[in-house]
C-alpha positions as CSV (number, residue, x, y, z in Angstrom):
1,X,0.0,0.0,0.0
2,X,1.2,3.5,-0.4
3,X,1.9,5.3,2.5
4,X,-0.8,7.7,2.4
5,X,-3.0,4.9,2.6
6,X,-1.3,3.2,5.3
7,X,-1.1,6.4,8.0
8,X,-5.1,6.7,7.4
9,X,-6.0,2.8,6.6
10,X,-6.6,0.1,9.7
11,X,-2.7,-0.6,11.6
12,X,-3.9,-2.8,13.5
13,X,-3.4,-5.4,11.0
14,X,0.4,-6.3,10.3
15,X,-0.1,-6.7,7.1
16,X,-0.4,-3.4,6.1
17,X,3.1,-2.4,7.8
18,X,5.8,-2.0,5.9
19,X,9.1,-2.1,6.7
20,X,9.7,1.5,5.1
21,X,6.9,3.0,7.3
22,X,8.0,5.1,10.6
23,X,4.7,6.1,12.8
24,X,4.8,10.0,13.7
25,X,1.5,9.9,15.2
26,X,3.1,9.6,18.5
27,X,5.3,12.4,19.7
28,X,8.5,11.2,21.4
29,X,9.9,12.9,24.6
30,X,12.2,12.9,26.9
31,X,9.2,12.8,29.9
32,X,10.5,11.3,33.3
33,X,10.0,8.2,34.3
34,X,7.7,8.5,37.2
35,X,6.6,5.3,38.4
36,X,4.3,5.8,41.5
37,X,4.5,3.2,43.8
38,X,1.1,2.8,45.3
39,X,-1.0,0.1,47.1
40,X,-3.1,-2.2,43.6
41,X,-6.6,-1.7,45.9
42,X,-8.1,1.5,46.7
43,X,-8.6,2.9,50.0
44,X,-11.7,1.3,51.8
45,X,-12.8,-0.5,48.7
46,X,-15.1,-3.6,49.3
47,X,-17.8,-5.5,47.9
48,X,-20.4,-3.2,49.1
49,X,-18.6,-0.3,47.7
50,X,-18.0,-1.7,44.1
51,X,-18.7,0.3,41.3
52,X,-21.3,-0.1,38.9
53,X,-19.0,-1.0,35.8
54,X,-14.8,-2.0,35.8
55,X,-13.6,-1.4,32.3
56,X,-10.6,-3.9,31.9
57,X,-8.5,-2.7,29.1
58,X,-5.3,-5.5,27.9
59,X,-3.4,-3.5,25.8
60,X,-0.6,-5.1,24.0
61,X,1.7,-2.8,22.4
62,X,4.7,-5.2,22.1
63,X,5.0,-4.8,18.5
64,X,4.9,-2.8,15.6
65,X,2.0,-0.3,17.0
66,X,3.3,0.9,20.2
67,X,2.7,4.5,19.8
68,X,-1.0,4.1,19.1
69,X,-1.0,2.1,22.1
70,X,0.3,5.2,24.6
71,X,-1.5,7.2,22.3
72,X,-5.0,5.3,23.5
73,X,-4.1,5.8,26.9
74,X,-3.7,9.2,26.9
75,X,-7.2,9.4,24.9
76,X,-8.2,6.9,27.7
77,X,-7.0,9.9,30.0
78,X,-9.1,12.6,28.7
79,X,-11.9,11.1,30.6
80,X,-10.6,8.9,33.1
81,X,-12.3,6.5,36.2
82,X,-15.4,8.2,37.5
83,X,-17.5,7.6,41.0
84,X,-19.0,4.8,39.7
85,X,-16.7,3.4,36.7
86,X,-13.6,2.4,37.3
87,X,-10.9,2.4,33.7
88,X,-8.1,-0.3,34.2
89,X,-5.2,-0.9,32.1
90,X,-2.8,-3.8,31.3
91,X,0.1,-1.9,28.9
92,X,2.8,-3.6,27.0
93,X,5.5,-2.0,24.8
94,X,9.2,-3.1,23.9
95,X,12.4,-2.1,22.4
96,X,14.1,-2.2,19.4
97,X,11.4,-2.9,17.5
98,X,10.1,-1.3,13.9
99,X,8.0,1.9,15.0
100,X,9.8,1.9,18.5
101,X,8.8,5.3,20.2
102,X,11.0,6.6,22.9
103,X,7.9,8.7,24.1
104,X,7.0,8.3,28.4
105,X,10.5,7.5,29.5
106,X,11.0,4.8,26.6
107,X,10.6,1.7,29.1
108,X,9.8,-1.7,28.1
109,X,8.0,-3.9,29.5
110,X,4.3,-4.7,31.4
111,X,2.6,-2.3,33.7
112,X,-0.9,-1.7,35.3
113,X,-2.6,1.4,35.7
114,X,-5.7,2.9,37.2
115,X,-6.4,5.6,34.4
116,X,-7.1,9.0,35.8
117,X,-8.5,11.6,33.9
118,X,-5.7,14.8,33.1
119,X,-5.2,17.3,30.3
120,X,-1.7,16.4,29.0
121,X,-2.4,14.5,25.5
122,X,1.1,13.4,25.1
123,X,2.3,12.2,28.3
124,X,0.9,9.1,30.2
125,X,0.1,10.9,34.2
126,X,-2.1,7.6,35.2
127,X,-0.6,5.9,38.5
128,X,1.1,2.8,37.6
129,X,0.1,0.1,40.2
130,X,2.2,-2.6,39.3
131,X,5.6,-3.3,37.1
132,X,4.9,-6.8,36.1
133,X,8.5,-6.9,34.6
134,X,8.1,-8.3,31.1
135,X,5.6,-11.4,31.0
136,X,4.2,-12.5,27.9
137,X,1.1,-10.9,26.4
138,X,0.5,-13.3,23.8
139,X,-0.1,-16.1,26.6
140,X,-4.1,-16.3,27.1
141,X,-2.9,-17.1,30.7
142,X,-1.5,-13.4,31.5
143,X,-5.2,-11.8,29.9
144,X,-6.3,-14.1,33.3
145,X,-4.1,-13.2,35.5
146,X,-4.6,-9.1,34.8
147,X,-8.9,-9.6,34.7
148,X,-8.2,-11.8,37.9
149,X,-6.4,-8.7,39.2
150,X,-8.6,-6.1,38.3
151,X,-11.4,-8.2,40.0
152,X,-10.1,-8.3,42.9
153,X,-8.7,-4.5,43.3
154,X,-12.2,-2.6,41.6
155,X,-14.8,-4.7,41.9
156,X,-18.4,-3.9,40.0
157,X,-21.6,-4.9,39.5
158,X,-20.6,-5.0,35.8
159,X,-17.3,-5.7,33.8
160,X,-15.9,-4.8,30.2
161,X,-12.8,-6.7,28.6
162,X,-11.5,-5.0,26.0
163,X,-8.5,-7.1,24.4
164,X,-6.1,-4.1,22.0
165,X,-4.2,-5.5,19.4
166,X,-3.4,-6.3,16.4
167,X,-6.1,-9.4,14.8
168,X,-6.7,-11.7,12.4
169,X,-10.0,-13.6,13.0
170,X,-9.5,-17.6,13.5
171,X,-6.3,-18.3,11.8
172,X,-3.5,-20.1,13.9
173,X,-0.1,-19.7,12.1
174,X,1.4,-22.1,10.0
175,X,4.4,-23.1,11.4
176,X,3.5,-22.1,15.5
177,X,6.7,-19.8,17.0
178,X,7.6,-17.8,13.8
179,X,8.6,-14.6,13.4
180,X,5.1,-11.9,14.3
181,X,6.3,-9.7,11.7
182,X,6.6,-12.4,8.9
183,X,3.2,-14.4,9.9
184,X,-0.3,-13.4,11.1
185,X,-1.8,-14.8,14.1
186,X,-5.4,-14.4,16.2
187,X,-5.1,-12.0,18.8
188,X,-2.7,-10.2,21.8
189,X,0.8,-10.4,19.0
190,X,3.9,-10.4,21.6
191,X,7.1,-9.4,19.2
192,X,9.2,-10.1,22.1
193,X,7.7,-13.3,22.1
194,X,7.0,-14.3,19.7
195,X,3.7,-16.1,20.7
196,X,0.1,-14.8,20.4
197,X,-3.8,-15.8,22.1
198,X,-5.1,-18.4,20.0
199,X,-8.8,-18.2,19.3
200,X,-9.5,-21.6,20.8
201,X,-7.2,-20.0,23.9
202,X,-9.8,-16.8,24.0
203,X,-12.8,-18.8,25.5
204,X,-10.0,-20.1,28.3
205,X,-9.8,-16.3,29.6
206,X,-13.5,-16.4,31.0
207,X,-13.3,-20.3,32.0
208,X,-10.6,-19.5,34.5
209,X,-11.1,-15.5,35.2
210,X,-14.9,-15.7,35.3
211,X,-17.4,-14.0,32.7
212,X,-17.3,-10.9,32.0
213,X,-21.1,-8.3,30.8
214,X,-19.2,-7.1,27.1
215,X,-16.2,-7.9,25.6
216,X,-14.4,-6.2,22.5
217,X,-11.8,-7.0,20.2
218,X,-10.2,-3.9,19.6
219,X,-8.8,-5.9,16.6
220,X,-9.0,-6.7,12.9
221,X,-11.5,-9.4,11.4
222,X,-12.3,-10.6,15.0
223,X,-16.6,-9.8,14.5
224,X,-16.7,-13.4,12.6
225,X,-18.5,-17.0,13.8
226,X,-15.4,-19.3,14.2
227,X,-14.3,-16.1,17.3
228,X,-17.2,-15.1,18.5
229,X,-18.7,-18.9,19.2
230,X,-15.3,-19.3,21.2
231,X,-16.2,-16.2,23.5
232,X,-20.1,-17.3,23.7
233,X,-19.9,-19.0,27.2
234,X,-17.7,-15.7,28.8
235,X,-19.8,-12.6,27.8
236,X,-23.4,-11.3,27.3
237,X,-22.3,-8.8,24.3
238,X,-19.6,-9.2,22.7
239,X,-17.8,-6.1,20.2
240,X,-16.0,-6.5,17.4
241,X,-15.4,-5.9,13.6
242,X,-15.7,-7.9,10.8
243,X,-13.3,-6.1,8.2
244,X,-9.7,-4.0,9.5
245,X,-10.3,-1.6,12.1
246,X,-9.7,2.1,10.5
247,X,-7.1,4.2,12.8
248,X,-8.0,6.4,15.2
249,X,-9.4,2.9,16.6
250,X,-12.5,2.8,18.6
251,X,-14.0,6.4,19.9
252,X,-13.0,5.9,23.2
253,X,-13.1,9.3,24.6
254,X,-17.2,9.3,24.1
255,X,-18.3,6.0,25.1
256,X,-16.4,6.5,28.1
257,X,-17.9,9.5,28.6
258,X,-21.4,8.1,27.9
259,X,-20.2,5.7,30.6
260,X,-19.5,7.7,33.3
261,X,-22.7,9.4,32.6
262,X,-24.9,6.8,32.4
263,X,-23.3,3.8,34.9
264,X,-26.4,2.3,35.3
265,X,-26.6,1.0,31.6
266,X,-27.0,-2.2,30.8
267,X,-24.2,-4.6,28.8
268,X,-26.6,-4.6,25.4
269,X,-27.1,-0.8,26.3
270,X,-23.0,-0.3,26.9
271,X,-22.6,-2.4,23.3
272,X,-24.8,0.0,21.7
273,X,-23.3,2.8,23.1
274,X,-19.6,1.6,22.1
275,X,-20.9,0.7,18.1
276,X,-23.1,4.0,18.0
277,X,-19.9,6.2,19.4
278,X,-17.5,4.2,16.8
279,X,-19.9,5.2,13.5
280,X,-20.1,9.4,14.5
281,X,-16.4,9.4,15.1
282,X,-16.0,7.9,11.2
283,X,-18.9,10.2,10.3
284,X,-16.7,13.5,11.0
285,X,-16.0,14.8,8.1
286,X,-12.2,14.2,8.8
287,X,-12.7,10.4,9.1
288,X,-15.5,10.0,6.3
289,X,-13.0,11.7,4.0
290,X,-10.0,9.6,4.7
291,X,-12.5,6.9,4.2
292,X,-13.4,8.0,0.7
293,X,-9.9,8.7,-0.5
294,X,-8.0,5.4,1.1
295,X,-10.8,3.9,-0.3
296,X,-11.6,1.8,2.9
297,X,-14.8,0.9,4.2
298,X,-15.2,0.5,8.6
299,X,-17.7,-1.4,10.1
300,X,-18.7,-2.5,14.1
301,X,-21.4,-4.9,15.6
302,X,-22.6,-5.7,18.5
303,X,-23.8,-9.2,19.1
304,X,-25.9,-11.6,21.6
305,X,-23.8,-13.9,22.9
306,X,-26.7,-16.4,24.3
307,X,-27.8,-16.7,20.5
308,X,-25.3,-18.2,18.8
309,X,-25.9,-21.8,19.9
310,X,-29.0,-21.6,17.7
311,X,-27.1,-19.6,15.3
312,X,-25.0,-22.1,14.3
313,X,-27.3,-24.9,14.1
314,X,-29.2,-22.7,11.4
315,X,-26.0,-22.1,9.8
316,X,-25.0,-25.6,9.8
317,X,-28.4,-26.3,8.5
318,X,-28.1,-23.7,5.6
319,X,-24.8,-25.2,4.7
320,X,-25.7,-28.8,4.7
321,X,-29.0,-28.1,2.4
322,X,-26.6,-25.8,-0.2
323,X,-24.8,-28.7,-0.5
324,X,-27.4,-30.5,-1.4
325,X,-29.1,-28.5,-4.1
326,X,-25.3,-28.2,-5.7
327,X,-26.4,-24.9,-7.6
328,X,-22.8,-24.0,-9.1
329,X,-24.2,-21.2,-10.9
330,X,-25.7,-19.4,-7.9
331,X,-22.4,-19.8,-5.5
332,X,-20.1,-19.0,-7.9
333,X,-22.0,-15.6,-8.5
334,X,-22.3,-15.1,-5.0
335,X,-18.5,-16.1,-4.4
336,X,-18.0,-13.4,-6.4
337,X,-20.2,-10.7,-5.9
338,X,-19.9,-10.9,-1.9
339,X,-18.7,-8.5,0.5
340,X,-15.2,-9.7,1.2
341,X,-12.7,-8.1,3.6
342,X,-9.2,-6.8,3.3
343,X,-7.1,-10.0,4.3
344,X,-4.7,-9.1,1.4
345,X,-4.1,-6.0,-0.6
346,X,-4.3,-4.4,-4.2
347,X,-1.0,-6.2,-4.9
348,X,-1.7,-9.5,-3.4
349,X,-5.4,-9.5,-4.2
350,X,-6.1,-6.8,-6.7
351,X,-9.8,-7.8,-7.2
352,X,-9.9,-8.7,-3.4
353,X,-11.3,-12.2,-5.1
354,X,-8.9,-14.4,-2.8
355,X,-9.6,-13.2,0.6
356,X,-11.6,-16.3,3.0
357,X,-13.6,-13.6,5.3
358,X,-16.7,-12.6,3.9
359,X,-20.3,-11.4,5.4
360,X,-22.4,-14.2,5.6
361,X,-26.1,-13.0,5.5
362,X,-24.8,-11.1,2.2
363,X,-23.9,-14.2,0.6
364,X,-26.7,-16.2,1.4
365,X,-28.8,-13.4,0.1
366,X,-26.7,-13.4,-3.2
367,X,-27.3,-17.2,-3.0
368,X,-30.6,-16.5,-2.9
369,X,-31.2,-14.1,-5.6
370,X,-29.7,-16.1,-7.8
371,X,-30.6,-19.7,-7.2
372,X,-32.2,-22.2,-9.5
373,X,-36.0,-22.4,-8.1
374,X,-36.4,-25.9,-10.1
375,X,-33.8,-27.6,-8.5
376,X,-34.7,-30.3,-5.9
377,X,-34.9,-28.7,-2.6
378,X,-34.3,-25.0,-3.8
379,X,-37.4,-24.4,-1.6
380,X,-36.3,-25.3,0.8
381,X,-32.5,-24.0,1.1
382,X,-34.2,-20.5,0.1
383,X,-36.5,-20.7,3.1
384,X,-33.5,-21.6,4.9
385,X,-31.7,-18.7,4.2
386,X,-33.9,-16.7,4.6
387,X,-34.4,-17.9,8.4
388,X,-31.4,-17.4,9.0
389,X,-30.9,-14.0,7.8
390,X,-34.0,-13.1,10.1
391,X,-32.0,-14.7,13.2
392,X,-29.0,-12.9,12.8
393,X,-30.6,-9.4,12.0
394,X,-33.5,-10.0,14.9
395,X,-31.8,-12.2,17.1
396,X,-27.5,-12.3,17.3
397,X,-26.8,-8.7,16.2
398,X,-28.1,-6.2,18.6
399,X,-26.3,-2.9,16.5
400,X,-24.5,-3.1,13.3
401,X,-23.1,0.1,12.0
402,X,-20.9,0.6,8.8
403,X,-19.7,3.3,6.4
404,X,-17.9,3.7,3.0
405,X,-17.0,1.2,0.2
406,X,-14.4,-0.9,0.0
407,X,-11.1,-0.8,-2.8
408,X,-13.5,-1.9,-5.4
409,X,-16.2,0.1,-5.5
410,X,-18.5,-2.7,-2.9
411,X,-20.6,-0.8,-0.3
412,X,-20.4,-1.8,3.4
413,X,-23.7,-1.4,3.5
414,X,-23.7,-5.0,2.9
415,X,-22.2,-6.0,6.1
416,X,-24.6,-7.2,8.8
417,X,-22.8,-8.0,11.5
418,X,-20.9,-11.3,11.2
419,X,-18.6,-12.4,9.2
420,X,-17.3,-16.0,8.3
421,X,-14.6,-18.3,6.2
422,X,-15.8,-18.6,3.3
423,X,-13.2,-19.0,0.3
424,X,-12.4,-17.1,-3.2
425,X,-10.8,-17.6,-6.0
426,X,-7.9,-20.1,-5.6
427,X,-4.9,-18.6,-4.1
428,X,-2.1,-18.1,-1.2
429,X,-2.7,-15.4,0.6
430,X,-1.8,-16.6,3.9
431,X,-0.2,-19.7,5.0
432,X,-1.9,-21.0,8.1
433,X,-2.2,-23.9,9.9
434,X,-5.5,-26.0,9.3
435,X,-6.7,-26.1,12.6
436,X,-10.7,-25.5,11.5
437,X,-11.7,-29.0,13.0
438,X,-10.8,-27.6,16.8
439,X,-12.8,-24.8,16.4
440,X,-16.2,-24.7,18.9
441,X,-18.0,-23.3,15.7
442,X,-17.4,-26.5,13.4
443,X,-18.1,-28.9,15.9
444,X,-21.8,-26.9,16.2
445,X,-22.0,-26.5,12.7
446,X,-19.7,-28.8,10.7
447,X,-19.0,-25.7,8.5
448,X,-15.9,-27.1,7.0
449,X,-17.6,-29.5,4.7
450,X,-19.3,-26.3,3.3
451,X,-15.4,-24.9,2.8
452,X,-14.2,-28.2,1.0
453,X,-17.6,-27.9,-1.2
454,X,-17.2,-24.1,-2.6
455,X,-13.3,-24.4,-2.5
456,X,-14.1,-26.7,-5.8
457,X,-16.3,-24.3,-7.8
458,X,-14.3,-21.6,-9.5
């Protein structure tokens, strides 16, 4: 990509880094070091004094996007814990890697902080309640240890996990320990590391830490089935996109805001609030003309976690009668005409044809427009569809928001919420490891035989 495109397009995907490209985004300083050493609980907290809602933010900035990681703290800071809310953080940045920023003292490492609302935009002023040294942030085990933590030191009525990273839906890595800047992982990238949350790992954050009311994947691709039936079990609403997420991230300054105003909201009321906040940020005329001129597209759902049991059974169902009918015709049109998001890029996937994340209500409604009525069991596979369309726009997604077109002209308008794998044109974007059959999703749904089936018409 050029790198116009790149300072205004998603960076929280590593693929659209390149090696060439220093962020400035991020001034660096020579500010103090000024670690405050302070007890991790609050004077005469207790059960009976918790706060309505603990905002639990794991933000790993061991890699190539640290500055946009102390840059979201310091937006965190422009609003800060209230009486009744309670913004916690979980930061992690390193050295020596590409984008290093020697901004807040230049320290490396893992810290906690209880986020305290100041004026200063550049400089980091929150107490930092522990130095963790430098534990791994791509080990699911450490998100448990720092929700554990926060727990125990602000407890609410209500928590909100937010995990801040780069993403990349399901996919495990082809060959597990290689180089972060050379292959593309799940969730939680530690460069230092080299290791990273697996999706089948994200589920195993809320078995051993306990649920949480919302969680969001401040991440790329994350809003898809194959994640979000992982996280079902550990959160009412869960947050997340289905295509890149556009820098400057998520609006955090006014749904914590709306937050501290309104404590009292419910988790489907806080999703809202988070997707509603994300879609007027990108509406400012700043944002919707980057939009326009990168030629990206931005979209954000909201969705119910205690639906996607049956979800899955319906998509299973869909998929297992499609295969049936065996309409070529009607899948190859809608292999091609469906919303597909940015896995690759104009020089690896020029008529973004290849890329294996897709919306799936628009392709089954493509699938339906153009099926052959006279097959055996058309009928019924269109009826199907169409039930399942109704489920997820009446009964997963609670908010969907979007804006722009994509690189080729494709309006996000025809994303609805969640996405899925569902394969292009032949071609090696990405080597991964075919770890599909693990996946909670396939053993609800058995999707994978719908894979093998359209992987053959081209």
């Amino acid at each position: 990509m050029k790198k116009t495109a790149l300072i205004a397009a998603a960076l929280f995907c590593p693929q659209l880094l390149h090696a060439d490209f220093r962020l400035t985004s991020v001034t660096a300083g020579d500010f103090k070091d000024t670690i405050q050493t302070i007890p991790a609980r609050p004077k005469n907290t207790s059960q009976k004094e918790s706060k309505d809602w603990t905002i639990m933010v794991f933000m790993n900035g061991k890699s190539n996007i640290e500055p946009f990681a102390l840059n979201d703290i310091n937006r965190f800071e422009t609003v800060g814990s209230g009486e009744k809310v309670n913004i916690v953080a979980e930061l992690g940045r390193s050295k020596g890697l590409e984008n290093d920023t020697a901004a807040d003292g230049d320290w490396a490492g893992v810290r906690r902080y209880l986020i305290i609302r100041d004026t200063d935009k550049e400089h980091i002023t929150s107490p930092v309640l522990m130095d963790l040294g430098n534990p791994d942030m791509g080990d699911y085990k450490e998100a448990v240890s720092f929700v554990k933590w926060a727990k125990a030191n602000y407890p609410a009525k209500h928590y909100m996990l937010f995990i801040w990273d780069h993403g990349w839906g399901w996919i495990d890595p082809k060959k597990p320990g290689e180089n972060l800047l050379e292959e593309n992982k799940s969730i939680s990238h530690d460069f230092v590391s080299g290791n990273y949350i697996k999706t089948t790992d994200m589920g195993k954050i809320f078995k051993e830490a306990g649920r949480v009311d919302l969680y969001a994947s401040m991440a790329c691709f994350m809003q898809m089935a194959e994640v979000a039936y992982e996280l079902k079990d550990g959160a009412d609403i869960i947050v997340g996109a289905e295509e890149v997420v556009q820098l400057p991230s998520f609006n955090f300054e006014d749904f914590f805001t709306l937050m501290l105003a309104n404590p009292e909201v419910s988790a489907a009321q806080a999703g809202v609030h988070l997707v509603d906040t994300f879609k007027e940020m990108y509406s400012r005329p700043e944002y919707s003309d980057m939009l326009e001129k990168t030629k990206y597209g931005t979209q954000l759902s909201a969705v119910r976690a205690d639906k996607l049991a049956v979800f899955a059974q319906k998509a299973g169902n869909w998929a297992r009668l499609a295969i049936q009918v065996d309409d070529a015709a009607a899948y190859r049109k809608a292999k091609t005409e469906v919303l597909r998001f940015e896995v690759g890029d104009e020089i690896t996937d020029p008529d973004k044809q290849i890329s294996f994340y897709a919306d799936l209500s628009h392709f089954v409604d493509l699938v339906n427009a153009n099926l052959d009525t006279a097959r055996p069991g058309a009928a019924e596979l269109k009826a199907a569809g169409k039930d399942l369309n109704e489920y997820i726009a009446g009964e997963l997604v609670l908010k969907n928001v979007y804006l722009g077109r994509d690189r080729t002209g494709k309006n996000y308008a025809n994303t609805h919420g969640m996405a899925i794998h569902l394969p292009g044109k032949p071609g090696n974007l990405i080597e991964y490891y075919p770890t599909y059959s693990r996946l909670a999703f396939e053993k609800a749904s058995n999707w994978s035989k719908f894979i093998a089936y359209l992987e053959k018409i081209n």
